[in-house]
N, C-alpha and C positions, 0 to 999 in steps of 0.2 A: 464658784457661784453656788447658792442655797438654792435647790430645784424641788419645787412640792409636786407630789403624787396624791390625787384624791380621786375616791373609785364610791360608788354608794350601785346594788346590784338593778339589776333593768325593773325589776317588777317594783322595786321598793319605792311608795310614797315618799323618798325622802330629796334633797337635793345635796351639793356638795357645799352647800354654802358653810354652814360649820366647819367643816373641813378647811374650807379653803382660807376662813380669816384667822384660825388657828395657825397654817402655814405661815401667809401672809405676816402674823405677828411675830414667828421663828424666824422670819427678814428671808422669804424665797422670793425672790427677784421674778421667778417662773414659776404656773402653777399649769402642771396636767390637769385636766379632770374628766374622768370618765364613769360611766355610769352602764355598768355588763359585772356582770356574776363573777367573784373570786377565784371561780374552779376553774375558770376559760381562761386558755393560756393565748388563745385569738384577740387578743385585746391593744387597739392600734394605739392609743396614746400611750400607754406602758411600752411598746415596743419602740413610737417615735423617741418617747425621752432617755431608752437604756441607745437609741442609737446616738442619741445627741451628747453623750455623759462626756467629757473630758476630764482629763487627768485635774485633782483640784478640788472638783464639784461636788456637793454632797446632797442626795438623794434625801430630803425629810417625808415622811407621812404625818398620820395623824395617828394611825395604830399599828401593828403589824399585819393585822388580817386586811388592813387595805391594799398589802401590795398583793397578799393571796390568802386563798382558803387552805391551802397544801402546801405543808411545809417542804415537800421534794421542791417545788415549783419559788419557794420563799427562796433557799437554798441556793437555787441556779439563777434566780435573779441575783443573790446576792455577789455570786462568783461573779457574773456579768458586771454589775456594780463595783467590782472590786479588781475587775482586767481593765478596766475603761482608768483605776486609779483614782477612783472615786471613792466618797465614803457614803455612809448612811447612818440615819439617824431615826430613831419612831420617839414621837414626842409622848402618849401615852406610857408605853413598856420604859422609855429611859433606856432605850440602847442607842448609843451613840460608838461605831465602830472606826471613829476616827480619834478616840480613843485606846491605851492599849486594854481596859478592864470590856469594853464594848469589844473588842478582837475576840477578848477570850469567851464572852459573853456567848457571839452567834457559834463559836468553833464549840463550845459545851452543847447547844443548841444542835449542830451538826451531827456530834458524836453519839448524842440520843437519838436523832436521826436514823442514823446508823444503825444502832442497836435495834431499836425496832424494829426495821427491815431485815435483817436478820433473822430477830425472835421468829418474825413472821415466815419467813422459808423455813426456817427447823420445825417449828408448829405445823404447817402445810406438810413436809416432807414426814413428818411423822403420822400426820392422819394417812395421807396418803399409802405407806407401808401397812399402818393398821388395817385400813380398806382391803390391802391386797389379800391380808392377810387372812380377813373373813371371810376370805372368797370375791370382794366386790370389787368392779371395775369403774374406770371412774368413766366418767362423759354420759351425755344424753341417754338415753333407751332408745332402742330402735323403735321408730312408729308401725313400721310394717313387722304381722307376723311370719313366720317362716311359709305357713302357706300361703299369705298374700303372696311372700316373695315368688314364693316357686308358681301359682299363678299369672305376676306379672310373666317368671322368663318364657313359661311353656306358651303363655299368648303372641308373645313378641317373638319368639323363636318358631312356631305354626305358622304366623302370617296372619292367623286370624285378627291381632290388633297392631298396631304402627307404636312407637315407643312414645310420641308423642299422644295418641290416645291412652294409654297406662299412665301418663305423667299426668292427665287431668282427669283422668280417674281416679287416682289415689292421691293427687294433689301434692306432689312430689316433681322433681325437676327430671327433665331431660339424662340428664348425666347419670343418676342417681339410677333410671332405669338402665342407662348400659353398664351402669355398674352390676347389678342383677343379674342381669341376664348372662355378662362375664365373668362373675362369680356361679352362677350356675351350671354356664358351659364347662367350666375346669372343673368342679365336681360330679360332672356327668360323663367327666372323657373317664372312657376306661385305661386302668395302666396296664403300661405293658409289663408281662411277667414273664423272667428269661424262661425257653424251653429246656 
């Protein structure tokens, strides 16, 4: 059975109707339609028709950014489309994978895929080393200075304030002060030194 998927995103002025008599004239017996953002992989009628797919069936759109905006998320719909036994087809791009030249088409598709994500961890991993290298570490800056911190422990550790007053004082959580103050107690114990 010819199954259409039409998606137009929640804010957009637009409807599915184009969509759907484009499908409609590709002979889909069934038309999804939903109307939620590319990027959201939360999307019930995509999820009702990849449960429904039988062996057979083939899955048309109208473009490929309608099944998604992320081709990681194109990809694993596609695997899902393709364990159900199913095939797909995008009526705009001319991929048809129930063909073998549309096999090779998304599997080229994948392998670029692939390589990007890649590129991308060796790119990351090499800024990253560079960073170390100039000295810099990576994550946030701390928002407290060293004598806030040692302010916060020696109040919490006096009695003079409760951890939860330091934590609306400085606007900072609970935990965050026992951390403080736990880091301060281990740097204030003295060690011992053999006689």
């Amino acid at each position: 059975m010819l199954i259409g998927y039409a998606r137009v995103s929640k804010g957009e002025e637009q409807s599915n109707a184009a969509q759907a008599r484009a499908l409609a004239e590709a002979g889909c017996k069934r038309v999804y339609e939903e109307r939620a953002s590319g990027g959201r992989w939360d999307r019930p009628e995509l999820h009702l028709m990849l449960d429904r797919l039988r062996a057979g069936d083939t899955v048309i759109v109208w473009k490929l950014d309608r099944l998604s905006r992320s081709l990681k998320d194109v990809l694993l719909i596609m695997e899902t489309i393709e364990a159900a036994g199913a095939g797909f087809r995008s009526l705009t791009e001319a991929i048809d994978t129930t063909t073998p030249a549309g096999r090779m088409m998304m599997q080229m598709i994948g392998a670029f895929a692939e390589f990007e994500r890649a590129m991308i961890r060796e790119r990351t991993s090499a800024g990253l080393a560079q960073a170390r290298a100039e000295g810099r570490i990576g994550g946030r800056p701390r928002a407290l200075t060293p004598a806030k911190r040692r302010e916060i422990a020696e109040s919490v550790l006096s009695g003079r304030k409760t951890g939860a007053d330091m934590a609306r004082l400085y606007d900072i959580s609970e935990p965050t002060v026992s951390r403080i103050v736990a880091e301060h107690r281990l740097m204030a114990k003295p060690t011992d030194e053999p006689p």
